[in-house]
ZADO-1210 file (C-alpha; in nm, 4 decimals, padded with zeros to 6 digits):
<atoms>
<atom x="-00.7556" y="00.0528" z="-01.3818" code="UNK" pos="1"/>
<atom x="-01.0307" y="00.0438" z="-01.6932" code="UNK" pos="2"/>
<atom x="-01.3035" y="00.2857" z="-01.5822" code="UNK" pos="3"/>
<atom x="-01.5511" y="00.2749" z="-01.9406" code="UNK" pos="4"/>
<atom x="-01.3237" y="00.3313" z="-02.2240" code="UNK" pos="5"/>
<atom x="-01.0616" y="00.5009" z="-02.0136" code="UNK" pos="6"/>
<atom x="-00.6952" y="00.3468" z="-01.8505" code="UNK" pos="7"/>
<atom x="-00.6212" y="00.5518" z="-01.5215" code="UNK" pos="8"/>
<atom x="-00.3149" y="00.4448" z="-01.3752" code="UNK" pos="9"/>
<atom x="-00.2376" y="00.5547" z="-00.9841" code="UNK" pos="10"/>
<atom x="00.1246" y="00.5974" z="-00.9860" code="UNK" pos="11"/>
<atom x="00.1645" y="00.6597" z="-00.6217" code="UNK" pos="12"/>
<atom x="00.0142" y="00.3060" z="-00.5844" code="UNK" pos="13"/>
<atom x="00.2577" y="00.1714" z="-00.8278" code="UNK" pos="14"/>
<atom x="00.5392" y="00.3029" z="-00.6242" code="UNK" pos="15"/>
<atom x="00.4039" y="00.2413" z="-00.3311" code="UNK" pos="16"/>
<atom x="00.3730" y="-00.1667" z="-00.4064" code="UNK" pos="17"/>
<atom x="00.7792" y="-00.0997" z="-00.5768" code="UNK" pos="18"/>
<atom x="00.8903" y="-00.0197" z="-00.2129" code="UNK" pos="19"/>
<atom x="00.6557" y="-00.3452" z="-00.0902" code="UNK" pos="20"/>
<atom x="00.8297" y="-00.5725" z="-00.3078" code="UNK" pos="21"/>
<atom x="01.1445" y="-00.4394" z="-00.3078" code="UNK" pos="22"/>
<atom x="01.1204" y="-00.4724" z="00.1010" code="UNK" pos="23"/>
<atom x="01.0193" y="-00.7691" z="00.0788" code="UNK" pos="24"/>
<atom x="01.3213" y="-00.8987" z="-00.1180" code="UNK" pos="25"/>
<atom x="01.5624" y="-00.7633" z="00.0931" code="UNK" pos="26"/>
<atom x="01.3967" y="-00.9325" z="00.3871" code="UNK" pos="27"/>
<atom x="01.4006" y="-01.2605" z="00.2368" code="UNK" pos="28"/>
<atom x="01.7534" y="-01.1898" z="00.1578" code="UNK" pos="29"/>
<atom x="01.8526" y="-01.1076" z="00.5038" code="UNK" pos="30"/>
<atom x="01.6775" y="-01.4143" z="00.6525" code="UNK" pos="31"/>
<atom x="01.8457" y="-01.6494" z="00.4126" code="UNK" pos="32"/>
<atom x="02.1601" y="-01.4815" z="00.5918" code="UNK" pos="33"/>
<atom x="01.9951" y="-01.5031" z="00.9178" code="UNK" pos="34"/>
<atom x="01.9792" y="-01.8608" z="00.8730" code="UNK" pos="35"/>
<atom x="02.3361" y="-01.9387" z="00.7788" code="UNK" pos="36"/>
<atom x="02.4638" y="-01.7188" z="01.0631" code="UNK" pos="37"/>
<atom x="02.2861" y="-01.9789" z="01.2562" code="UNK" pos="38"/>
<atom x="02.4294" y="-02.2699" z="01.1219" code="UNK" pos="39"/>
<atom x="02.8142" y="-02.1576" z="01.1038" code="UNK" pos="40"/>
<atom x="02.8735" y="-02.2901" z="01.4628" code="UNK" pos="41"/>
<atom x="02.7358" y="-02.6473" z="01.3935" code="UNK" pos="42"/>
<atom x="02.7932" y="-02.7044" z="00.9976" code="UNK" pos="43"/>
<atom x="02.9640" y="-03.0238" z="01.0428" code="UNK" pos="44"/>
<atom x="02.8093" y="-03.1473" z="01.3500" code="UNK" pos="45"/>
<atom x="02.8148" y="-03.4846" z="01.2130" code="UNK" pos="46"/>
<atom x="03.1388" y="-03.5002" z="01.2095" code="UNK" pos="47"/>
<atom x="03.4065" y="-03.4901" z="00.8977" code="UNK" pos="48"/>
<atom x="03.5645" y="-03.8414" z="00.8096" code="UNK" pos="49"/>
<atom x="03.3654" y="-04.1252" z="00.9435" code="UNK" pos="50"/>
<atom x="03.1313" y="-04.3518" z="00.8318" code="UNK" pos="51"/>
<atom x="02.8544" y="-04.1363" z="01.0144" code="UNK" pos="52"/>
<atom x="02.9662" y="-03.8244" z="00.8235" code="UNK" pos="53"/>
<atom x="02.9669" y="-03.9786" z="00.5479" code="UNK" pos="54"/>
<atom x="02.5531" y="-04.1188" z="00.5508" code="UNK" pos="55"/>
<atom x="02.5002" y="-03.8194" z="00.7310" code="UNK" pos="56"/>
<atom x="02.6696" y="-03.5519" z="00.6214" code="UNK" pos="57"/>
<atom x="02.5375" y="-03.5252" z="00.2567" code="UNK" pos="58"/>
<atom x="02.1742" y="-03.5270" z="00.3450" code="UNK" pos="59"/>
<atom x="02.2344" y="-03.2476" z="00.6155" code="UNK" pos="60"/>
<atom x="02.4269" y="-03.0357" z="00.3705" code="UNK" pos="61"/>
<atom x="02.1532" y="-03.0527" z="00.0968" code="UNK" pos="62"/>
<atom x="01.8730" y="-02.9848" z="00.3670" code="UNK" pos="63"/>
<atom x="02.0999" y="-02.6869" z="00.5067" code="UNK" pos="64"/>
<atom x="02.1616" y="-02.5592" z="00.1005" code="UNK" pos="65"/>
<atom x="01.7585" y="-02.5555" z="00.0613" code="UNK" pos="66"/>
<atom x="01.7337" y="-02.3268" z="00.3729" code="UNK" pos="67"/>
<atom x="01.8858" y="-02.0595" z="00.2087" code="UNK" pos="68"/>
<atom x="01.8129" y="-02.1489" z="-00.1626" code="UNK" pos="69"/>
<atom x="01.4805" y="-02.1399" z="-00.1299" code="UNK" pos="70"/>
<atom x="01.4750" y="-01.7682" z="00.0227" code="UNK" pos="71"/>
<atom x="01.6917" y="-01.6261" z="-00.1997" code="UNK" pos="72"/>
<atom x="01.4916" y="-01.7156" z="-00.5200" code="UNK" pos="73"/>
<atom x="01.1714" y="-01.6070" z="-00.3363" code="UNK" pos="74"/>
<atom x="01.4190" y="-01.2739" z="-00.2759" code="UNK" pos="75"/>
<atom x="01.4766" y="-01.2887" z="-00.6231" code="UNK" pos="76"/>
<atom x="01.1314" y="-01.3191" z="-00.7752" code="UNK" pos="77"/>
<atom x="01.0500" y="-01.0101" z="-00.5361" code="UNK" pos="78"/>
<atom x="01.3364" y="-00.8147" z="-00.6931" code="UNK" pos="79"/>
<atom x="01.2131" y="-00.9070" z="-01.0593" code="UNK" pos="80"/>
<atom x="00.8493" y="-00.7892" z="-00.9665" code="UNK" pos="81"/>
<atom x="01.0236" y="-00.4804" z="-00.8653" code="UNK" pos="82"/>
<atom x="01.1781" y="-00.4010" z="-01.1595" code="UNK" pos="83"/>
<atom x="00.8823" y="-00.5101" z="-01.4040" code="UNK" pos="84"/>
<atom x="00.6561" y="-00.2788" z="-01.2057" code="UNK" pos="85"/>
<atom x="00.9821" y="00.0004" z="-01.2537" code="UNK" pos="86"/>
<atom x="00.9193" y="-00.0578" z="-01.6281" code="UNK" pos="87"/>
<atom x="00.5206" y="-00.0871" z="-01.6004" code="UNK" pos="88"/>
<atom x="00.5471" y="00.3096" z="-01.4498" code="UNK" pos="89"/>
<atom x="00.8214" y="00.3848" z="-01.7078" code="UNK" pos="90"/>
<atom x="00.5879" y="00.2911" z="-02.0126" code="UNK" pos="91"/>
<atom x="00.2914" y="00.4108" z="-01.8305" code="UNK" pos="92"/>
<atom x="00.4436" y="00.7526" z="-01.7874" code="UNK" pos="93"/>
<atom x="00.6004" y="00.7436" z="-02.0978" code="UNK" pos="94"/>
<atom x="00.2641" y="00.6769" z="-02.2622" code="UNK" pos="95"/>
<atom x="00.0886" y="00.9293" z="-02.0850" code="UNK" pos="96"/>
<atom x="00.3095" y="01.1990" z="-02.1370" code="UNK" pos="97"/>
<atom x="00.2730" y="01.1524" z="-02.5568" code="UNK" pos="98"/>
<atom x="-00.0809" y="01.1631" z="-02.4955" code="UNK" pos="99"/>
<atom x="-00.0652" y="01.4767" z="-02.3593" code="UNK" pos="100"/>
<atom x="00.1375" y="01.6663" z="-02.5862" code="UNK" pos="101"/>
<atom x="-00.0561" y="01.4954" z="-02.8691" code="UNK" pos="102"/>
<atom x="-00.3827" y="01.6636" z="-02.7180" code="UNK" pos="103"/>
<atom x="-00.1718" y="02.0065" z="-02.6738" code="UNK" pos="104"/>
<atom x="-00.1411" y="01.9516" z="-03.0698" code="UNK" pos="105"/>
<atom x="-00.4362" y="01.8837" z="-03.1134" code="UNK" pos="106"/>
<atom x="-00.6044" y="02.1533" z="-02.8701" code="UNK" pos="107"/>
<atom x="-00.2926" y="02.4226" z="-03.0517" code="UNK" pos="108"/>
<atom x="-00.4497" y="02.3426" z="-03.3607" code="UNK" pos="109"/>
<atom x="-00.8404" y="02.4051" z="-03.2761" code="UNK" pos="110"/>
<atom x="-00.7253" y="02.7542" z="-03.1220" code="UNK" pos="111"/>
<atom x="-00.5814" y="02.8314" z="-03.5153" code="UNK" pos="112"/>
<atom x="-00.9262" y="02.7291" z="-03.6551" code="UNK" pos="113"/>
<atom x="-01.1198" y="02.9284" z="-03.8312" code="UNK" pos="114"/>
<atom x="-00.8357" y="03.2377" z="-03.8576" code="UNK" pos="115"/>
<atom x="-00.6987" y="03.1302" z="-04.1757" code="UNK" pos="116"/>
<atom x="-00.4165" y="02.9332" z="-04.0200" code="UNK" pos="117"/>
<atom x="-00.5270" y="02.5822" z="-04.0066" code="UNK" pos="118"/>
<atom x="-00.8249" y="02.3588" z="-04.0427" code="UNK" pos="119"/>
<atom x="-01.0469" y="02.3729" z="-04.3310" code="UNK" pos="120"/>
<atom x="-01.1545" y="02.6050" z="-04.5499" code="UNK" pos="121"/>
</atoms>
């Protein structure tokens, strides 16, 4: 979040939406199994070797493939959120923590002023 010239950055938000997306992937993962556990019984309903199979049985196979294709990416694109938001924290920490040591410098070197030790004379 900007807030005037300032970047404030709620990391328990930032894990909290981690554990949201990560969720969320797994769900779509498990539905995408959900789905073929479904299907195992019929998968070649239309039968295997005759001329119906054979119009039929392509079609049904791609439609069945899409089922769980298109979950799995979605699962997938929730994972990769995941992670980016991992590294988002991971620089945002990282950031914040040289900040602060740069103002402990910089706050170390004020408390030396004026006693001869640093600043200028």
């Amino acid at each position: 979040m900007v807030s005037g010239n300032r970047f404030e950055a709620d990391l328990s938000l930032l894990d909290a939406l981690m554990r949201k997306t990560a969720e969320v992937g797994k769900e779509m993962r498990g539905a995408a199994q959900e789905y073929q556990d479904g299907i195992s019984e019929t998968r070649n309903w239309f039968g295997l070797t005759d001329e119906y199979a054979r119009e039929t049985g392509p079609d049904t196979e791609r439609s069945q493939e899409q089922f769980t294709v298109g979950p799995l990416a979605a699962a997938d694109t929730f994972d990769g959120l995941s992670m980016a938001l991992g590294e988002a924290k991971y620089e945002i920490t990282g950031a914040s923590n040289w900040a602060n040591d740069e103002i402990g410098l910089g706050q170390d070197g004020m408390d030396d002023f004026g006693n001869g030790t640093g600043g200028r004379h």
